[in-house]
N, C-alpha and C positions, 0 to 999 in steps of 0.2 A: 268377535270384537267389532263393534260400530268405528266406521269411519266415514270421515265429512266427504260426499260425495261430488262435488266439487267444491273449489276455493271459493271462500264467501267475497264478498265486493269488498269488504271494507272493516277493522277491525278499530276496538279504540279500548283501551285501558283508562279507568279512573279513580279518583281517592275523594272521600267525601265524608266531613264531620259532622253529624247531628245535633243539637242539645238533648240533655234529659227530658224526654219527653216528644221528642221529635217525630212530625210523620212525614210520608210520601205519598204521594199519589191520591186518589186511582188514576192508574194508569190503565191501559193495552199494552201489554210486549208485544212489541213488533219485531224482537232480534234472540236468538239465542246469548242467553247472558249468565253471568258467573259472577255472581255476589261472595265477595269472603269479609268475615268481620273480623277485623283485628282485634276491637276491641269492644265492651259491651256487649248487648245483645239487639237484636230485632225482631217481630211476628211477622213473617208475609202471611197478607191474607190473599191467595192465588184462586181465582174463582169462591171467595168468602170460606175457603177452609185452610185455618191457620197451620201456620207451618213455623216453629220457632228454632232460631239459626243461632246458637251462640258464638261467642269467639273463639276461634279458631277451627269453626266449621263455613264451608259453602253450600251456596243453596244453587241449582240449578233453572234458571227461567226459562220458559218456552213460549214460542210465540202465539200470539193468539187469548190469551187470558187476560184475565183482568187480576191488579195488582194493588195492593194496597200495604205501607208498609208503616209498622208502627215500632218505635224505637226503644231503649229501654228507659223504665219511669221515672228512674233517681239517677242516674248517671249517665255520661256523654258516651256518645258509640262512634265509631269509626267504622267507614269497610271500604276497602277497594274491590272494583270490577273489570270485567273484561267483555266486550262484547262484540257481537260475530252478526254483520248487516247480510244479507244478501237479496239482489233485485228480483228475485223471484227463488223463494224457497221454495230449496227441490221435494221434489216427490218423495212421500211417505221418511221425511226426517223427523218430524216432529213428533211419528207413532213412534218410530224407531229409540227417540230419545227420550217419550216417555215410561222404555222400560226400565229408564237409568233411575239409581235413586235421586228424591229431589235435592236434597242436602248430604254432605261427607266431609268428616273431621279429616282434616290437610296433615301434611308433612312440610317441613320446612322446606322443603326443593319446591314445592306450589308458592309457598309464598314466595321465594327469592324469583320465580318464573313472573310472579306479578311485578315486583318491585321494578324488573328488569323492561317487565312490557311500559311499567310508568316513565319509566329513564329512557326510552327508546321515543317513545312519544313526545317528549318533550324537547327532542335532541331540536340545534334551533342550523345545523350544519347541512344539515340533509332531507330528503323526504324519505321520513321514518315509517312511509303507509304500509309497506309490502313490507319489513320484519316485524311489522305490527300482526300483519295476518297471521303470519308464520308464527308468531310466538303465540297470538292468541290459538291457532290450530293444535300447537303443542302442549295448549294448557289443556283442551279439550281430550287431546291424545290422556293425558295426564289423568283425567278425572275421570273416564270411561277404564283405564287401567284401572286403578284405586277401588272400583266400583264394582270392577270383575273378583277383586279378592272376598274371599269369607268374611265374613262381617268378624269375626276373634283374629284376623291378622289384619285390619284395616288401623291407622293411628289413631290412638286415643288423641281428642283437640288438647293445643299443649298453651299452658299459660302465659299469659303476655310476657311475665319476666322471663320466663323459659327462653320464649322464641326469640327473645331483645339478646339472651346473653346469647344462644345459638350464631346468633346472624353475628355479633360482635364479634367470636371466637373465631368464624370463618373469615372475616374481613383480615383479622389481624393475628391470628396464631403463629405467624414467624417472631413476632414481638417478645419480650421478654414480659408477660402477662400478671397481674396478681389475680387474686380473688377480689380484695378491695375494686379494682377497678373494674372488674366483668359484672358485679355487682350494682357498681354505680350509675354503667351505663345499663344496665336492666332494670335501675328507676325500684331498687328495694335493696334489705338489708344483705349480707353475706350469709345469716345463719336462714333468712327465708329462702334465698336462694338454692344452697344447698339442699333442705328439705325436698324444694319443688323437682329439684333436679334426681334423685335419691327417688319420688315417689313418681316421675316419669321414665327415667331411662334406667332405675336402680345404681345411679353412679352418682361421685359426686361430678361438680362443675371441673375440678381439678383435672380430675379423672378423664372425662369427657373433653378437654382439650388435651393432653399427650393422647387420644385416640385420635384425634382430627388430624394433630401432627403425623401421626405417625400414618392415616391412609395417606395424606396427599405425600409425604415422601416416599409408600409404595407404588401411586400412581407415578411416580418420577422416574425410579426405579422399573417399572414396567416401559414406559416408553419414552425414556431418552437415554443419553447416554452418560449424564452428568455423573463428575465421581462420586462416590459413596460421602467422602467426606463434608464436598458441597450441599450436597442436599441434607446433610445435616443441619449446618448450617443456614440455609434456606428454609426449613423447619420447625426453628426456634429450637434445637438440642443444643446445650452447651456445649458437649463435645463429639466425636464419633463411636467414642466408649460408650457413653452414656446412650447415643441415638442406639447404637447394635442393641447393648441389652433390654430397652422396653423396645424394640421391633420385635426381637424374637420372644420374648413375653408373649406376643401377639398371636405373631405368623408363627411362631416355632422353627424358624427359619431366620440365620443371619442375613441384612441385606442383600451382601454377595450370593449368598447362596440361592434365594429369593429372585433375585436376577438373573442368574444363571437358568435357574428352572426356568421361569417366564420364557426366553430366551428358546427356551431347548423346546417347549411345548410352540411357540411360536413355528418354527422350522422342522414341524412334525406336520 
C-alpha cells in the first residue's frame, strides 16, 4: 500500500464547468492532482498520449508532465478536483505513483469526500487549510485502495441521475420519500430512473432506500444506545413493527438481537 510520505504543504479542492467544446491548457503539473468528472467527458492528453476520462471516472495527474485537456464536443462537462502542493516533492513519489492506474470509476463515498473537501474550503468561519490536507490525504488513501482491488470488483462509473438520486437519498432518507421526488431531484423521469438503478445496483430506487435506512439504523444500533423504537423513527420506518421485520429480512437478525450480539462480540 503507497502512502504520502510526508504531509504535502497545502491542499485545495475545485469545481469547474466547461462549454461543449472546451479546452485547457497546456500546462506543467506541478502538484499531484485528482480530476473527477461529474459530468460529460474529457481527453487529457498527458505528455501527447490521450487518456479519455468519462463521468464518473478520475483521472490521476503527476507532476512534471505536460497536460492538455480537451472537453467533450457536443455537450457541457463539469469536474471537480483535489490537489496536493508540496515545497519540495519527496523522493521517488512520483515513480511510486506512477504504478497506480492513471484513471478509476469512483463510488459514491469519493464523490461525497469531494463534495465535503469543496464545503470545507469555502467555509468563510475558520481557516479550513489543514482539513483541507487531511481530506485531500484521505481521498488519495481512497484511490490507491480502489486501485489495489481486481479490476472485476472495482465500481462500474455510475450515471449522473444514479449518483443525484444516491446523494439525495443519503441527505434525506429519515423523510417520508416518494419515487416522484428522488426522481425529480436526479433531473429524469421515474421509469428512467429505475431502469438506471435496476442495471447498476440490480435494485430498484425503492429498494435501495429501505437498504440505506435500514444500515444507518444498524450503525445506531451498533454504537449507541438509543431505544429500538427511536431509531426507528429516526429512519424514516413508520413503525417499530414495520422497522423489525425488513431489518431482519436483512440481517436475519431482530434489532434487539443484533444489538445484543454486536454487544457481546464487543466485550469478547
Amino acid at each position: 500500500m503507497i502512502t504520502l510520505p510526508i504531509t504535502p504543504e497545502a491542499g485545495y479542492f475545485g469545481l469547474a464547468r466547461y462549454p461543449a467544446g472546451g479546452t485547457h491548457g497546456p500546462r506543467i503539473q506541478t502538484s499531484v492532482q485528482f480530476v473527477y468528472m461529474i459530468s460529460g467527458e474529457v481527453e487529457i492528453f498527458v505528455d501527447d498520449q490521450p487518456m479519455r476520462v468519462p463521468a464518473g471516472s478520475m483521472a490521476l495527474l503527476l507532476p512534471g508532465r505536460r497536460e492538455f485537456f480537451r472537453f467533450h464536443r457536443s455537450r457541457p462537462s463539469e469536474h471537480s478536483w483535489c490537489q496536493l502542493d508540496y515545497a519540495q516533492m519527496p523522493e521517488g513519489l512520483v515513480a511510486a505513483l506512477s504504478g497506480l492506474s492513471p484513471q478509476l470509476p469512483i463510488n459514491a463515498e469519493i464523490e461525497q469526500l469531494l463534495e465535503l473537501g469543496l464545503a470545507v474550503s469555502a467555509s468563510s468561519h475558520i481557516d479550513p487549510s489543514v482539513a483541507v490536507v487531511k481530506l485531500g490525504e484521505a481521498l488519495f488513501q481512497y484511490y490507491v485502495a480502489l486501485d489495489a482491488l481486481p479490476p472485476s470488483e472495482r465500481p462500474a462509473p455510475i450515471p449522473r441521475s444514479v449518483r443525484l438520486a444516491c446523494q439525495y437519498i443519503a441527505r434525506h432518507y429519515p423523510e417520508p420519500l416518494t419515487l416522484e421526488q428522488i426522481a425529480r431531484h436526479a433531473n429524469c423521469s421515474v421509469n428512467h430512473l429505475i431502469n438506471q438503478f435496476k442495471q447498476r445496483f440490480g435494485i430498484t430506487p425503492g429498494r435501495y432506500l429501505w437498504q440505506t435506512r435500514i444500515e444507518r439504523s444498524a450503525s445506531l444500533l451498533r454504537q449507541t444506545d438509543i431505544p429500538v423504537a427511536a431509531i426507528a423513527e429516526q429512519c424514516g420506518f413508520s413503525s417499530p413493527f414495520h422497522y423489525s421485520r425488513m431489518f431482519k429480512d436483512i440481517h436475519q437478525d431482530s434489532p434487539r438481537a443484533y444489538r445484543a450480539r454486536w454487544r457481546e462480540l464487543a466485550e469478547t
